[in-house]
C-alpha positions as CSV (number, residue, x, y, z in Angstrom):
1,X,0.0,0.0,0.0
2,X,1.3,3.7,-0.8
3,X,2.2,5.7,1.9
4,X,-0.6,8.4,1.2
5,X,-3.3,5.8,1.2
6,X,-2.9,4.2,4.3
7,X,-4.4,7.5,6.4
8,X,-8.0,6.6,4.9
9,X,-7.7,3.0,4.7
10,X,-7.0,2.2,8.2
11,X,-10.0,4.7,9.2
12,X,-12.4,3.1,6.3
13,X,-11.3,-0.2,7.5
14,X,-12.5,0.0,10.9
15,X,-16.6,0.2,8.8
16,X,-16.1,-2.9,7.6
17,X,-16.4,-4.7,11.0
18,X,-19.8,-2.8,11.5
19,X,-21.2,-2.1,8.2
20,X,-24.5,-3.8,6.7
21,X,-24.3,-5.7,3.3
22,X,-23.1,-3.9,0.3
23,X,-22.0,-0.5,2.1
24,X,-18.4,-1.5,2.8
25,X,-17.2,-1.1,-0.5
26,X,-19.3,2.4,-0.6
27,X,-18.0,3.2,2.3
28,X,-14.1,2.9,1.3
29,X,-14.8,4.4,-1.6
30,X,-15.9,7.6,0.3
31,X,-13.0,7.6,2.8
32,X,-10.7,7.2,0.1
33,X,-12.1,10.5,-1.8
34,X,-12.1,12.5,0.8
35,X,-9.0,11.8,1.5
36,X,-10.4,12.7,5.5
37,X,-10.6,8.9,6.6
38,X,-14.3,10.2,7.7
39,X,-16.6,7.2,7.6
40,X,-20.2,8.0,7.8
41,X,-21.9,4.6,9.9
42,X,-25.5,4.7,10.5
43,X,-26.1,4.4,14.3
44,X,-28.3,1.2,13.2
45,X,-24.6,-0.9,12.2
46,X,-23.3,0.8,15.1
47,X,-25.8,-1.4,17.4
48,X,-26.2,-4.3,15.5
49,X,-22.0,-4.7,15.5
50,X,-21.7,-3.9,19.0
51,X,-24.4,-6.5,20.0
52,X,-22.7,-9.4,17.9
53,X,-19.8,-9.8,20.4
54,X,-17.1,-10.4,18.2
55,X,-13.9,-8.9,19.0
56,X,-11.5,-7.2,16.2
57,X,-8.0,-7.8,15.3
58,X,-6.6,-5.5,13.1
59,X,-3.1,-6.3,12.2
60,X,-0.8,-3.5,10.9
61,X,2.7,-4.5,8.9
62,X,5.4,-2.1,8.4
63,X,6.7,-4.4,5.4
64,X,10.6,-3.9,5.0
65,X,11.6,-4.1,8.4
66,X,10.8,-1.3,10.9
67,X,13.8,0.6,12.5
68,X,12.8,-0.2,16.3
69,X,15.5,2.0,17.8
70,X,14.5,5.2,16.0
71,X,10.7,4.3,17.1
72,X,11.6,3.5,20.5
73,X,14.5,5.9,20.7
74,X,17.0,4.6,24.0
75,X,17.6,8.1,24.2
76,X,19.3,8.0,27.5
77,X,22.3,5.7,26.1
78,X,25.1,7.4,25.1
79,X,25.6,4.1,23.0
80,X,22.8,4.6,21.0
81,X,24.4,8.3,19.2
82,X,27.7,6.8,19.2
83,X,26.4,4.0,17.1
84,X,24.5,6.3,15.1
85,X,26.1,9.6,14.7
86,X,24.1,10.4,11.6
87,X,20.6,8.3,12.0
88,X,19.8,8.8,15.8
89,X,16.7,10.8,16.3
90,X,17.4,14.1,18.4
91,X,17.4,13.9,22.0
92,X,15.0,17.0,22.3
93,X,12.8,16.5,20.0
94,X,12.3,12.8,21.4
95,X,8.6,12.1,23.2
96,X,9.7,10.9,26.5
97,X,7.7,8.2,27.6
98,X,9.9,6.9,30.6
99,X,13.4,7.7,31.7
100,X,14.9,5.6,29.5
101,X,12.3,5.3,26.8
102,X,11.1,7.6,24.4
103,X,9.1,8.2,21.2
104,X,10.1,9.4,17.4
105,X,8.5,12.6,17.3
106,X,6.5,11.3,13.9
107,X,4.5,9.7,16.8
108,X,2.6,12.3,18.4
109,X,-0.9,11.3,17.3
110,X,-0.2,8.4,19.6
111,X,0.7,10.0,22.3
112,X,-3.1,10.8,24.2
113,X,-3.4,6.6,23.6
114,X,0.0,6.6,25.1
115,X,-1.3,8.7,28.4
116,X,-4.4,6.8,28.6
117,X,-3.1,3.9,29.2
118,X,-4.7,2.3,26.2
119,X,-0.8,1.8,24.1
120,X,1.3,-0.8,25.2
121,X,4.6,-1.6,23.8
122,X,6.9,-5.0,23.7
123,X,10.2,-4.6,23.5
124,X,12.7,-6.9,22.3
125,X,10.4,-8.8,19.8
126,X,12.1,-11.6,18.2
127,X,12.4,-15.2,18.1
128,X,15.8,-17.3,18.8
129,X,18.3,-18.0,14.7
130,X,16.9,-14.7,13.6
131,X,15.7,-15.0,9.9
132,X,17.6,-11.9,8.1
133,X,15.8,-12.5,4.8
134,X,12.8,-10.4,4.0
135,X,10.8,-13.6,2.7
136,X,11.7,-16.0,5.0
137,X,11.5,-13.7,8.1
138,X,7.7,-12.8,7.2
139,X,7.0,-16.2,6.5
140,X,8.1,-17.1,10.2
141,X,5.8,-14.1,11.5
142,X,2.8,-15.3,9.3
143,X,2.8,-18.5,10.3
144,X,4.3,-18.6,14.0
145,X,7.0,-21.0,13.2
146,X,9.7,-21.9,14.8
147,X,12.8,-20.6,12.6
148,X,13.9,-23.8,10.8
149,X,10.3,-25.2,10.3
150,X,8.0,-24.1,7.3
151,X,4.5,-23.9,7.9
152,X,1.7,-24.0,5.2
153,X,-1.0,-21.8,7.0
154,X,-1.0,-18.9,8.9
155,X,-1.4,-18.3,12.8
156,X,-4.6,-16.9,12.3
157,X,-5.9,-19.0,10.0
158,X,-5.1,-21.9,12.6
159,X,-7.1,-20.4,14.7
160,X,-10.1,-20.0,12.3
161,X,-9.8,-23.5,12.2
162,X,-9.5,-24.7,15.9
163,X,-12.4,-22.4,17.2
164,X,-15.1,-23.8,14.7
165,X,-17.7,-22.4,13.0
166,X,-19.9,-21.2,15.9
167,X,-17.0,-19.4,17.7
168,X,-17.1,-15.8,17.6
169,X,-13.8,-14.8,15.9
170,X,-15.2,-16.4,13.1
171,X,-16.2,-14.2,10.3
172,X,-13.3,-14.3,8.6
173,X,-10.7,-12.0,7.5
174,X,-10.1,-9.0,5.5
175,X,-6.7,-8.0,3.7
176,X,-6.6,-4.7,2.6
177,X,-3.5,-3.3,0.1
178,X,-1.6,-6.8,0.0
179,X,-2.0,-9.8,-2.4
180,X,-0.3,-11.9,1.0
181,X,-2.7,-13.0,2.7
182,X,0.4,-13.8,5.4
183,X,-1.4,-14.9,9.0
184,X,-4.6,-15.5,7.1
185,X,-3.4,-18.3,4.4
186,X,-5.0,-20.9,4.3
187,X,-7.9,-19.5,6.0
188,X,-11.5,-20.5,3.9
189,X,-12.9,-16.7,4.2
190,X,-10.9,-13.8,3.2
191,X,-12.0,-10.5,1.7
192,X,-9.7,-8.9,-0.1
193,X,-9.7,-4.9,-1.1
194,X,-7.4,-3.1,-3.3
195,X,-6.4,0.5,-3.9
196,X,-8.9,2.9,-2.7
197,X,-9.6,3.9,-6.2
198,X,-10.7,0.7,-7.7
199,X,-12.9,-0.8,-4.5
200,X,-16.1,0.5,-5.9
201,X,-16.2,-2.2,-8.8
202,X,-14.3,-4.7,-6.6
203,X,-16.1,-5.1,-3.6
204,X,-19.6,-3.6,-4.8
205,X,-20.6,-7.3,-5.7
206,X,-19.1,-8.7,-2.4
207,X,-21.2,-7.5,0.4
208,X,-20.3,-7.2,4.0
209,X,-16.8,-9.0,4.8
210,X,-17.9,-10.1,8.1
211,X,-14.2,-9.7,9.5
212,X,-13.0,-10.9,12.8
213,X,-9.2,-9.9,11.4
214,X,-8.4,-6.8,9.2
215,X,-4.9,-7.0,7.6
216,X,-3.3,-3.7,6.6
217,X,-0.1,-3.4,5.2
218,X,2.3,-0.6,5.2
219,X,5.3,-0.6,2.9
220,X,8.7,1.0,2.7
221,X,10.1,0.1,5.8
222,X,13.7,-1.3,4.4
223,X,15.9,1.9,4.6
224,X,19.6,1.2,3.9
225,X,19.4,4.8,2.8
226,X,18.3,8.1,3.8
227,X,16.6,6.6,6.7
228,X,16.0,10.1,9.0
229,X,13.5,11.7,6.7
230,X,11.6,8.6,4.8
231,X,11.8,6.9,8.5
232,X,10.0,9.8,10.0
233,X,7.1,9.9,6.8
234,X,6.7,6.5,7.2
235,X,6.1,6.8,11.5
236,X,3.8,9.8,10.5
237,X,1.6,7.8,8.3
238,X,1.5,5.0,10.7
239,X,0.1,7.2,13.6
240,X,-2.4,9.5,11.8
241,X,-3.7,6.2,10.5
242,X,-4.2,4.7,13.9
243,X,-5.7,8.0,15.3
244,X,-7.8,7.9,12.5
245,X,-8.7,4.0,13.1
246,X,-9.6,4.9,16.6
247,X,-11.5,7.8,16.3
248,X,-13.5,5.5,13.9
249,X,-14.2,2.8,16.0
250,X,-15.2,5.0,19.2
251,X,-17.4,6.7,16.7
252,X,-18.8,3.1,16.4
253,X,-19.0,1.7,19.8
254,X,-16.2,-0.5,19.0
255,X,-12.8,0.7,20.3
256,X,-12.9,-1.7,23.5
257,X,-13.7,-4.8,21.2
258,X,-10.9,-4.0,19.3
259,X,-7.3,-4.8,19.3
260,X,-4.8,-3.3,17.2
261,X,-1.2,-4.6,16.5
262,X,1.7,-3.9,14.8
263,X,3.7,-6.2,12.9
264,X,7.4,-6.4,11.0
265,X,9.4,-9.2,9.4
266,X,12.6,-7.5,11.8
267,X,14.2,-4.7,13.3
268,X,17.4,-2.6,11.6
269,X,20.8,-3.1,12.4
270,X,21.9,-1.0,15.5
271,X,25.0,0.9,13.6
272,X,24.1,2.7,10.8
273,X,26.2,2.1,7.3
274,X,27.9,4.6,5.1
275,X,24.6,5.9,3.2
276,X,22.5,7.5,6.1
277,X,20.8,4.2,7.0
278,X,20.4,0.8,8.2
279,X,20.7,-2.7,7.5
280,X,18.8,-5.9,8.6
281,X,18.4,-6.6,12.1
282,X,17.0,-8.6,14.7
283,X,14.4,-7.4,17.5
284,X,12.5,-5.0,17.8
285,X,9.2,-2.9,19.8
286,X,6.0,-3.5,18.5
287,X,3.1,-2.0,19.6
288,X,-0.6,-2.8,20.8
289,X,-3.3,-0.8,21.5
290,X,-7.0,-1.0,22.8
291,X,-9.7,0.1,25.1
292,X,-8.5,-2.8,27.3
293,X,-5.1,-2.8,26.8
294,X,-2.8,-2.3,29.6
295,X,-0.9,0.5,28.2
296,X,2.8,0.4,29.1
297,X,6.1,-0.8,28.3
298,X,7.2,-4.7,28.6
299,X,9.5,-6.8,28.4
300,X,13.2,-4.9,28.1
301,X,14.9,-2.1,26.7
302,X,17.4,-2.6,24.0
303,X,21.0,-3.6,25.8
304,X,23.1,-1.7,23.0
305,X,26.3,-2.9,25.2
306,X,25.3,-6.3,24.6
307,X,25.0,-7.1,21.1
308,X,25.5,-10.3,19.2
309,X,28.4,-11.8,17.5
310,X,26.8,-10.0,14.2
311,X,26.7,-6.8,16.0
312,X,22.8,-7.4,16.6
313,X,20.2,-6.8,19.9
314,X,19.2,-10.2,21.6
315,X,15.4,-11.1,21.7
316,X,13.9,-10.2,25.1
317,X,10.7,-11.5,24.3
318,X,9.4,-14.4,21.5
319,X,6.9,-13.0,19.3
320,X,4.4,-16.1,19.6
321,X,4.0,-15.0,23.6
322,X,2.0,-11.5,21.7
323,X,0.0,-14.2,19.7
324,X,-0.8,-16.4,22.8
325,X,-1.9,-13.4,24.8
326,X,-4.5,-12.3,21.5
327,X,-5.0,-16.4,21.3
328,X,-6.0,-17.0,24.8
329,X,-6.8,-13.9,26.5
330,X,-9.1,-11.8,23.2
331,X,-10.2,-14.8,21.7
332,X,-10.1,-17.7,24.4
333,X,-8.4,-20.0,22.1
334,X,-6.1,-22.8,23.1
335,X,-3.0,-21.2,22.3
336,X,-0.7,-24.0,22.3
337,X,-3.0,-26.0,20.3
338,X,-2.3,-23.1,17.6
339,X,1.0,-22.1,18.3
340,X,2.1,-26.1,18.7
341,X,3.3,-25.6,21.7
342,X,3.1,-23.2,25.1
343,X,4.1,-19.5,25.0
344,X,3.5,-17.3,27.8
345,X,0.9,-15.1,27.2
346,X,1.7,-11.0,28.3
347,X,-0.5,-9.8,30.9
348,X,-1.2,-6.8,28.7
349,X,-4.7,-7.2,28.4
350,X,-7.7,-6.3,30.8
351,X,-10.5,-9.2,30.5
């Protein structure tokens, strides 16, 4: 998806959980014009969605791998500027968030989530024999494998599978701006929607994607060059699209039903190279956000004095304990049926 449509897709995407048959395509279509990411929901789908139950996933991927130190910025370690003379974000223009901790400025828009409490973020994402391969590294995300197993389906789509027909998660999913289908292949009901400007004759004949999971994918993410200014675009992007996805579903009842997380195949490199950016790397924060998250930060900062033999941060937490705490604690799936075996799921989230 291009940077400039992702503002009104992640806001028109939000309508597609509570919209009535043949309106979600309309309803895109009208975001996408105005260019606002303004969705205009009768207060009729606003009641029947919020009496169904279901809960939301919406799963955001910053495809190319997101520079977790420049979103996260250890702005208290020396290390981090010394390491990145050029690339390091300024120290005050930074959005402290702890003492140690602090967020790319881009971020702002998330800042009031980030106060109330509603924005919680996981350092040290990662999984042991980091992947450094764009392909394989998504694949392991997608599917929740282990890193020398390959998996046919997707984690969701697993889960699709294990709760049954009359479970609540199961509506389906809805992919919007990717052909991957990444944590949903495999599943048996996807939606998929394309560029904003071609929905109308796409989805008109497709009625209401009754989506338990909304994929949205986020390119441009792999900067070996001239990070500092297309890093802070991208970050902008990403948060007026999730200020725009929350205002859309507390304009629909919806924002406590609904979980939102980001995604990447891996972090950057912590030194930067000769041209201004960074190379492939290992862990990094993700965040997730909610009406009943537990806003916060876990798991650990980045140890920039302990790196690996490749000169990359250790994982401080495995990625498959985020998708046991979803698993288990939003959906009330048996995670380690899914996942193949146990993860610990985050306490994270209020049930």
């Amino acid at each position: 998806m291009k940077r400039r449509e992702f503002l009104s897709t992640a806001a028109a995407a939000a309508a597609a959980f509570a919209l009535p048959p043949m309106s979600f395509g309309a309803a895109l279509m009208r975001a996408g014009n105005s260019g606002s990411g303004c969705i205009d929901v009768s207060t009729n789908a606003i009641s029947t969605s919020a009496a169904s139950g279901r809960k939301l996933l919406v799963l955001v991927e910053l495809k190319g791998g997101n520079d977790g130190l420049n979103t996260v910025v250890p702005y208290a370690d020396p290390l981090y500027y010394q390491l990145r003379p050029r690339v390091a974000v300024s120290r005050d223009t930074v959005l402290p968030i702890s003492e140690r901790a602090a967020l790319h400025p881009a971020l702002d828009p998330l800042m009031p989530l980030w106060q109330n409490g509603q924005l919680a973020i996981v350092q040290g994402l990662g999984y042991p024999q980091f992947n450094l391969s764009h392909f394989r590294a998504t694949e392991i995300w997608d599917t929740a494998s282990d890193a020398h197993r390959y998996l046919r389906e997707g984690w969701v789509a697993r889960a699709f599978a294990q709760a049954g027909a009359d479970h609540a998660m199961c509506g389906g999913g809805l992919v919007v701006g990717s052909a991957e289908f990444g944590p949903l292949a495999g599943a048996s009901h996807i939606a998929t929607a394309p560029m904003p400007s071609s929905l109308g004759a796409v989805l008109g004949a497709q009625g209401k994607p009754d989506a338990a999971v909304i994929r949205i994918t986020l390119n441009g993410f792999d900067t070996h060059f001239n990070q500092r200014e297309r890093h802070a675009a991208l970050l902008a992007q990403l948060a007026r699209g999730i200020d725009a996805l929350h205002a859309a579903l507390l304009e629909l009842g919806l924002w406590d039903d609904t979980l939102v997380m980001t995604s990447s195949e891996f972090g950057r490199h912590p030194r930067e190279n000769d041209n201004g950016g960074t190379e492939h790397g290992s862990s990094a924060p993700h965040f997730v956000l909610g009406g009943r998250v537990r806003g916060g930060l876990y798991g650990a900062p980045p140890s920039l004095s302990q790196l690996d033999g490749n000169g990359n941060l250790p994982m401080a937490v495995d990625f498959r304990c985020l998708y046991a705490t979803v698993l288990r604690s939003c959906w009330g799936c048996d995670a380690a049926v899914v996942l193949e075996r146990y993860f610990e799921p985050l306490p994270l989230l209020r049930v």
